[in-house]
C-alpha positions as CSV (number, residue, x, y, z in Angstrom):
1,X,0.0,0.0,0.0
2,X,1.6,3.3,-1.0
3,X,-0.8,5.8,0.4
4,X,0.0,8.0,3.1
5,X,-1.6,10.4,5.9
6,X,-0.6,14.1,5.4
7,X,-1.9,17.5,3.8
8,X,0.9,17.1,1.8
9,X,0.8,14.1,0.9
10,X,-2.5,14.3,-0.5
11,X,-2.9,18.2,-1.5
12,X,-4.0,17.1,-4.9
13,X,-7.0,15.5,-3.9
14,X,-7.6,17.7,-0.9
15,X,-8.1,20.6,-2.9
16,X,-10.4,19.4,-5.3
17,X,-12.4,18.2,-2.1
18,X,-12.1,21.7,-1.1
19,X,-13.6,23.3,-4.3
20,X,-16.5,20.9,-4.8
21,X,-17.3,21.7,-0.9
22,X,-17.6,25.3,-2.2
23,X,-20.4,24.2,-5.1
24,X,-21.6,22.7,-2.0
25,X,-21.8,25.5,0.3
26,X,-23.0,27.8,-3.1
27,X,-26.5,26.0,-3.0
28,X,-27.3,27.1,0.4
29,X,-26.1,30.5,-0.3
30,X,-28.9,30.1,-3.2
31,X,-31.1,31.2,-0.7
32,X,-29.6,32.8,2.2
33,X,-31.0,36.3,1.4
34,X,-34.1,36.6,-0.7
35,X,-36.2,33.9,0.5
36,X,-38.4,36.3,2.6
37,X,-38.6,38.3,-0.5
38,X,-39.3,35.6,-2.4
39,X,-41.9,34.5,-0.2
40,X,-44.1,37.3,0.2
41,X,-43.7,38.4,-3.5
42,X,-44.1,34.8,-5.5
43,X,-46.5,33.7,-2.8
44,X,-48.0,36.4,-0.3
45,X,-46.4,34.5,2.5
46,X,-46.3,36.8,5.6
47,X,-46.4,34.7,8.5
48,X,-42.6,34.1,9.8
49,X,-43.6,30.7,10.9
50,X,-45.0,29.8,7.7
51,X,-41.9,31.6,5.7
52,X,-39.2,29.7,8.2
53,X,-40.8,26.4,7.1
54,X,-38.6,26.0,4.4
55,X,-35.6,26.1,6.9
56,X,-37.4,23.2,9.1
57,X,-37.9,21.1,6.2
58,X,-34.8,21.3,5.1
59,X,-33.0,21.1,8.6
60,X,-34.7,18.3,9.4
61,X,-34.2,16.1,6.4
62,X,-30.5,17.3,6.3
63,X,-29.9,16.2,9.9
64,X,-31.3,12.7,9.0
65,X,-29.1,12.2,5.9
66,X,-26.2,13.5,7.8
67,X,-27.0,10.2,10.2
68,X,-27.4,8.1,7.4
69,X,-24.2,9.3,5.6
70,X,-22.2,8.9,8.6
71,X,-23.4,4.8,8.8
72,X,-23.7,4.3,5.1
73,X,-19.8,5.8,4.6
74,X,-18.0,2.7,5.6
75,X,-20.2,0.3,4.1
76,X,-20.7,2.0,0.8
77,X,-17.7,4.7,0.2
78,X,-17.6,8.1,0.5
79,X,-17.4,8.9,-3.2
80,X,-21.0,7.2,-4.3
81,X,-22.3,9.5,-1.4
82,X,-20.7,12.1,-2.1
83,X,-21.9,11.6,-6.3
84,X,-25.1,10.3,-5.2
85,X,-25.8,14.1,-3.3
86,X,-25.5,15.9,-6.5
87,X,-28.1,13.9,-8.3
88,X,-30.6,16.1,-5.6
89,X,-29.3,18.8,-6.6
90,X,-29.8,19.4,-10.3
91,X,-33.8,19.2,-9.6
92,X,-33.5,22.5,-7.0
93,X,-33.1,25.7,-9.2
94,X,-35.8,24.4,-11.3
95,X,-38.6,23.7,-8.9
96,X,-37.7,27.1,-6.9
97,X,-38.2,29.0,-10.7
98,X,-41.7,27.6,-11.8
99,X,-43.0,26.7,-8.4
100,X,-47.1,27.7,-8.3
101,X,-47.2,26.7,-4.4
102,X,-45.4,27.1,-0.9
103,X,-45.4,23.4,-1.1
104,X,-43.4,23.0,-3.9
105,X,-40.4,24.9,-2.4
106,X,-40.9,22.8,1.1
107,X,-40.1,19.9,-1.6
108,X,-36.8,21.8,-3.1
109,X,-35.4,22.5,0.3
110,X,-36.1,18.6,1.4
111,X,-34.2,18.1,-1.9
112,X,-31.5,20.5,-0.5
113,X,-31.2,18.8,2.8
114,X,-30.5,15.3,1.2
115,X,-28.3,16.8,-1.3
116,X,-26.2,18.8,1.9
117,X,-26.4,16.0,3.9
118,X,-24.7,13.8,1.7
119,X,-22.3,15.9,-0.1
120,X,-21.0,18.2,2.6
121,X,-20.8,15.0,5.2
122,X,-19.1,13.0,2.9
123,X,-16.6,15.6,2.1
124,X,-16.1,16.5,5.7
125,X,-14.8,12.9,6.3
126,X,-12.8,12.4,3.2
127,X,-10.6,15.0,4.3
128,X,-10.4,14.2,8.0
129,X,-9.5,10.5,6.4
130,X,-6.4,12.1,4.1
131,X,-4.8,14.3,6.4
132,X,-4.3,12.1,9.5
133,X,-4.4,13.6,13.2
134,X,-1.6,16.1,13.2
135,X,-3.1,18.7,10.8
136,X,-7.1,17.6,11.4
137,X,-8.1,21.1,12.8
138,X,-6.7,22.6,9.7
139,X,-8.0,20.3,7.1
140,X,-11.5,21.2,8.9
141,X,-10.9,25.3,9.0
142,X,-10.2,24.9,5.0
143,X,-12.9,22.4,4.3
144,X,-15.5,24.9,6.3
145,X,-13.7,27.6,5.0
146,X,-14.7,27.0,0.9
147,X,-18.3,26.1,2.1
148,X,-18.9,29.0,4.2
149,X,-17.5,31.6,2.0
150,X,-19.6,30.1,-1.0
151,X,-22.5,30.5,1.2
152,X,-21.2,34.2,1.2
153,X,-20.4,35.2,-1.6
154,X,-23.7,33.4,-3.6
155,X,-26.0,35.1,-0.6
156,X,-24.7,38.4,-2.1
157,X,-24.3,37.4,-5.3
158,X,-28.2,36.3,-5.4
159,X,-29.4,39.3,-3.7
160,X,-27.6,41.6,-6.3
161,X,-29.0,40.0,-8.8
162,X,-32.9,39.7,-7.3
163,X,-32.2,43.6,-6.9
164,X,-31.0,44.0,-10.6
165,X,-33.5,41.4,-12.5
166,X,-36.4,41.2,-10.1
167,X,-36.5,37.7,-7.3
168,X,-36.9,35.4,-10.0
169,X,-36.0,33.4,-12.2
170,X,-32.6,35.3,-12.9
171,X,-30.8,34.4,-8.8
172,X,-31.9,30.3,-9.3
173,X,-29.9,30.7,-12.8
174,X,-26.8,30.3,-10.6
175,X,-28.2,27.5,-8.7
176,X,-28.1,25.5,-12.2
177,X,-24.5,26.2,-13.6
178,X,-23.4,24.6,-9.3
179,X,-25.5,21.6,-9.4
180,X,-24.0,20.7,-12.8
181,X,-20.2,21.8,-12.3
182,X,-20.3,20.0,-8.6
183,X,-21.7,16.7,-10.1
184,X,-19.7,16.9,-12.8
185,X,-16.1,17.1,-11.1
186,X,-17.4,14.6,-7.6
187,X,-18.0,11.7,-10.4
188,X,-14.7,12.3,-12.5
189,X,-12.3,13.9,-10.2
190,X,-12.5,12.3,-6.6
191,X,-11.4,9.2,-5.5
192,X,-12.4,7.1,-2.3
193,X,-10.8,7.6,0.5
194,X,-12.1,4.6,2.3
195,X,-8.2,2.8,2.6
196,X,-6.9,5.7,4.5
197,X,-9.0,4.6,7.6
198,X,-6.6,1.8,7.9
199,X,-3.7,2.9,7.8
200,X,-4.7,5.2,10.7
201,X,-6.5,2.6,12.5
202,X,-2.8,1.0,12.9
203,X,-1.9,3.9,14.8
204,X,-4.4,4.9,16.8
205,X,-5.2,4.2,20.4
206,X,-8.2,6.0,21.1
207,X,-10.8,3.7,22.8
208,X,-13.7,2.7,20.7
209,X,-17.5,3.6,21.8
210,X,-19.6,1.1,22.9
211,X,-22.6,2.9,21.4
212,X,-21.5,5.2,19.0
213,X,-24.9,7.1,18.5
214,X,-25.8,7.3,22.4
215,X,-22.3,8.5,23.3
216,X,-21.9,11.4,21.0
217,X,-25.2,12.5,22.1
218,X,-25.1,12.1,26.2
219,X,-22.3,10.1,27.7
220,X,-19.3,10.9,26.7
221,X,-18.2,14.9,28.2
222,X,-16.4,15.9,25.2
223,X,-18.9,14.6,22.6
224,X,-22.1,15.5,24.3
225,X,-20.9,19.0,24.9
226,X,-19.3,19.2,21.3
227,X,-22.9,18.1,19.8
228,X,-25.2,20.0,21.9
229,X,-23.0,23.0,20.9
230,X,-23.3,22.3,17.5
231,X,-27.0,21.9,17.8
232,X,-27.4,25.8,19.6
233,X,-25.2,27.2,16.5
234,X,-26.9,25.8,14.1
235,X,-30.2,26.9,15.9
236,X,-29.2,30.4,15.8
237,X,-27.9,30.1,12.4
238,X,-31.4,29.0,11.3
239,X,-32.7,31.8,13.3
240,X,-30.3,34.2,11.8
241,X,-30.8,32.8,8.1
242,X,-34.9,33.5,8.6
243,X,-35.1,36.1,10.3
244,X,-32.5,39.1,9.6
245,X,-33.8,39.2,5.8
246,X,-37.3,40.0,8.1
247,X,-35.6,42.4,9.8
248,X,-33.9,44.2,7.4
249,X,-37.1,44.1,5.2
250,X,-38.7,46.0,8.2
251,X,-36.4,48.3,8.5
252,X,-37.0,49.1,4.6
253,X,-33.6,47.6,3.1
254,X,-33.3,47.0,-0.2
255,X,-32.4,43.7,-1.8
256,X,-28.5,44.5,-2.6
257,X,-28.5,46.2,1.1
258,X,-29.7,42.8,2.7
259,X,-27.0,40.9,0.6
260,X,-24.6,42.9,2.0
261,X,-25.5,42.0,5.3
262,X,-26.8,38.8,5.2
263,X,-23.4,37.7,3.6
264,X,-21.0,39.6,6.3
265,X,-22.0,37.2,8.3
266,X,-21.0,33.5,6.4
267,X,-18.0,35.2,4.5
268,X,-16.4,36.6,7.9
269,X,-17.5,32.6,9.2
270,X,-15.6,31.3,6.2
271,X,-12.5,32.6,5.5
272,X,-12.5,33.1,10.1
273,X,-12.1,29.3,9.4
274,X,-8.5,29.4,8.0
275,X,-6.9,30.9,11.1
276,X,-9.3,29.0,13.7
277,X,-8.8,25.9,12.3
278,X,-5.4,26.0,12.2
279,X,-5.5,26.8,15.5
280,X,-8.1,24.4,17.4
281,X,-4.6,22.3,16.0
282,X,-2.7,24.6,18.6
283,X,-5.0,25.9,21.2
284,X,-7.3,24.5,24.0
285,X,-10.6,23.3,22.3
286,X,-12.6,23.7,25.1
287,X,-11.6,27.4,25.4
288,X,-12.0,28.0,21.1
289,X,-15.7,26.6,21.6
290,X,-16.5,28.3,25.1
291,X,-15.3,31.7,23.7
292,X,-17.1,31.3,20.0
293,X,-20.6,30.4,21.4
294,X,-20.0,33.4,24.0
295,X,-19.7,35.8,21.2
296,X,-22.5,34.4,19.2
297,X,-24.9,34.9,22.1
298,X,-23.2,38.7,22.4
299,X,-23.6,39.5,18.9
300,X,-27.3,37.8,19.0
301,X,-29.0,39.4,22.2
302,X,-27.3,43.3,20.1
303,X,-28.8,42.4,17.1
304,X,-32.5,43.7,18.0
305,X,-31.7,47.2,19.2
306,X,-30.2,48.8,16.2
307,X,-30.7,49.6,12.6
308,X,-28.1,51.3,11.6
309,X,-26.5,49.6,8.6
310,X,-22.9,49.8,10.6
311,X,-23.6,48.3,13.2
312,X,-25.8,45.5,11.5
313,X,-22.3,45.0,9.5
314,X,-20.5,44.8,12.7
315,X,-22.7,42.7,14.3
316,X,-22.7,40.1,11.6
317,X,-19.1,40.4,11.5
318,X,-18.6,39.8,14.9
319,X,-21.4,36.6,14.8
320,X,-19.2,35.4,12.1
321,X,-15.9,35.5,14.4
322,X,-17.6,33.6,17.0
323,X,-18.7,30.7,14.7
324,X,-15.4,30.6,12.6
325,X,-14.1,29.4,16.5
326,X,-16.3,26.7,16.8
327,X,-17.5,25.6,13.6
328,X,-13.9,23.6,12.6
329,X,-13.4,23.1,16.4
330,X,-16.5,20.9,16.6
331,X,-14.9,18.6,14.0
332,X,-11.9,18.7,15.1
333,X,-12.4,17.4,18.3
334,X,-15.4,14.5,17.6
335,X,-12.4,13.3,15.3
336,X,-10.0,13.3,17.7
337,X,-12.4,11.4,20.7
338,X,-13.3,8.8,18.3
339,X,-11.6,6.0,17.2
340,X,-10.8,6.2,13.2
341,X,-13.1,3.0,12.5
342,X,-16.1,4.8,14.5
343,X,-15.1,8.0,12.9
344,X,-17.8,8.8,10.3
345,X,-20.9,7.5,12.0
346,X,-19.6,9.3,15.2
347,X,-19.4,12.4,12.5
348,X,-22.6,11.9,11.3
349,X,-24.7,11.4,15.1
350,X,-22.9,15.0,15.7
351,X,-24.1,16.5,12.2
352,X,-27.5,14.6,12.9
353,X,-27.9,16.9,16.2
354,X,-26.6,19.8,14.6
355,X,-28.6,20.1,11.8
356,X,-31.3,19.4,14.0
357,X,-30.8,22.9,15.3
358,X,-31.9,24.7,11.5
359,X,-35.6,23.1,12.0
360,X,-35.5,24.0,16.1
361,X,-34.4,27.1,15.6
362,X,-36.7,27.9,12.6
363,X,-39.4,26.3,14.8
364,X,-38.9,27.7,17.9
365,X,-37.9,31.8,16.8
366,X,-40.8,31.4,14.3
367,X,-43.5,30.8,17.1
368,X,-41.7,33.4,19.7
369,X,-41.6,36.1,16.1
370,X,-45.2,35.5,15.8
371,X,-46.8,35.5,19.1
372,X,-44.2,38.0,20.6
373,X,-42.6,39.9,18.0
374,X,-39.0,39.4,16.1
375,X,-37.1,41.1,19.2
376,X,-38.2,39.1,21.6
377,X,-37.2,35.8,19.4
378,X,-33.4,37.0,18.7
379,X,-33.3,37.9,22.4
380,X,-34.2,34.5,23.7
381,X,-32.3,32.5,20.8
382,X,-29.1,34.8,22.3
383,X,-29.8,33.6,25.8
384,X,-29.8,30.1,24.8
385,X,-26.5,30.4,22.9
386,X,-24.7,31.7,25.9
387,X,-25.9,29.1,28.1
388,X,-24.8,26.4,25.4
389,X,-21.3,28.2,26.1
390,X,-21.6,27.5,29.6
391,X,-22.1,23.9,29.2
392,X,-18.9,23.9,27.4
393,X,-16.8,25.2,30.3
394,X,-18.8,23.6,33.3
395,X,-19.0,19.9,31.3
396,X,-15.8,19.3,28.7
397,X,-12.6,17.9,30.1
398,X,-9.9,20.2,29.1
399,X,-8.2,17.1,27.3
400,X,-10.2,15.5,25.1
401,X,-8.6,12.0,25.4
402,X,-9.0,12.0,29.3
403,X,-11.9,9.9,29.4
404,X,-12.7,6.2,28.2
């Protein structure tokens, strides 16, 4: 066997894993800033419970997928996962464009849940399977990195163009040329990455779970507090993604203003990620996770008491700070508790839980924006995010291999 662990080693086929993760991250972006537009001009949709549906739907079918990925990666490869993802994707622009009900775009963002689930998982643990255990936090910062900044970059890129060409079709146009590049290259480019997990296993000591699924969620300290982490920044995210477009909107913005802001926030998370992740490498995880949730929850409970298009800048830039520490920390450090053979299903019970978070978060700020008013639901979604930080420096060991 001539294959080796390293960044290095395998740059070649680490980079193209990093590129296709940004086609990956560029059909979430698809959306991040005109969907409450979209919604109450295509379909007279007012309600923000009824216009944060779309991130429940696809939250919770992406948090399933990202369980099923996690299982189905050893016994099927990462690369037919990874191929398989696209296939959901191509159908997405298309349904958003001629849609002639709400329902129809619940359906597209269940299609977009599989297709993140799959794709972004199965990326995610490709690249923890090249690069071996010395540069892990890294490979995770650059792997988020791409994704995050895609998210960016097509959130503003959509929103200038909904602001230029009216909300559709012209923004989904973009959706089509990423579906079809990102299939393309994942089914001619990549290669599995399956072998690499043995070749680490040889050298690995860390214990092995007895029930992979139930300690990532509760029992084991480092996990549990990773993955219920995960869950509260990915239920402010989903927060965040429905309902500063409403604010903004409110505050009479204008589409190309919105994208501005609404992108601040995942661009600052994404390229944030190639100095944190290098760092959770360095640095005390527990104190990169307690710190980034603490600032989340900071920039979260500021966020309803100005409108000033500054200080919304600011605060989105700060947000993104915050989840640039703990975004390639998380991953980081559920690969480094796990054993390499438990690796991707331990991967996936995390990503389940996190992702779980969009379609609470949607959920639960939707009910609190309607029956109490948007204010009150950032407010109480900030709370819970400094709390979550809490748990991190009351429940994690400091080292994360301390405990069987």
């Amino acid at each position: 066997m001539n294959q080796k662990l390293g960044l290095k080693e395998n740059w070649k086929q680490f980079s193209l894993l990093v590129l296709i993760n940004a086609f990956v991250g560029g059909m979430v972006g698809l959306e991040r800033s005109i969907f409450p537009q979209y919604a109450q001009e295509i379909f007279g949709i007012e309600s923000n419970t009824a216009i944060l549906s779309f991130i429940t739907a696809f939250g919770i079918t992406k948090a399933v997928t990202n369980l099923m990925t996690g299982r189905f990666a050893n016994r099927f490869g990462r690369k037919p996962l990874l191929v398989f993802g696209w296939l959901f994707a191509i159908p997405i622009p298309f349904i958003l464009m001629y849609a002639t009900s709400w329902n129809w775009v619940i359906f597209a963002n269940i299609l977009l849940g599989i297709n993140q689930g799959l794709t972004w998982s199965s990326t995610v643990v490709m690249k923890i399977d090249l690069v071996g255990e010395k540069n892990r936090g890294l490979a995770m910062g650059l792997n988020e990195f791409s994704g995050y900044l895609a998210v960016g970059i097509i959130a503003f890129l959509s929103g200038y163009v909904a602001n230029k060409y009216g909300i559709t079709p012209y923004p989904f146009y973009i959706g089509i040329g990423i579906s079809v590049v990102g299939l393309i290259m994942s089914y001619l480019f990549i290669k599995d990455t399956r072998t690499f997990v043995a070749i680490e296993k040889d050298s690995n000591s860390t214990s092995s779970l007895k029930n992979v699924f139930l300690d990532t969620t509760f029992r084991n300290r480092t996990l549990s507090s990773v993955t219920q982490a995960g869950l509260v920044n990915n239920l402010n995210d989903g927060m965040i993604w429905g309902l500063l477009p409403i604010i903004l909107l409110q505050a009479d913005y204008d589409s190309k203003s919105i994208g501005i802001i609404t992108a601040v926030y995942p661009t600052v998370w994404g390229i944030g990620q190639l100095f944190t992740g290098r760092m959770s490498d360095i640095y005390s995880k527990k104190e990169l996770l307690f710190w980034g949730m603490l600032l989340q929850g900071i920039a979260i409970l500021i966020l309803p008491f100005t409108e000033d298009f500054i200080f919304m800048v600011a605060i989105a830039f700060i947000l993104g700070l915050g989840t640039a520490l703990v975004y390639p920390t998380f991953l980081s450090a559920i690969a480094t508790a796990t054993n390499p053979t438990q690796r991707a299903e331990s991967i996936g019970a995390f990503r389940f839980w996190r992702d779980s978070g969009y379609a609470i978060g949607a959920i639960l700020s939707g009910i609190i924006a309607d029956l109490l008013g948007v204010p009150f639901a950032i407010i109480s979604i900030g709370i819970i995010t400094i709390c979550s930080a809490g748990i991190i420096k009351l429940r994690m060991p400091e080292k994360i291999n301390s405990e069987p």
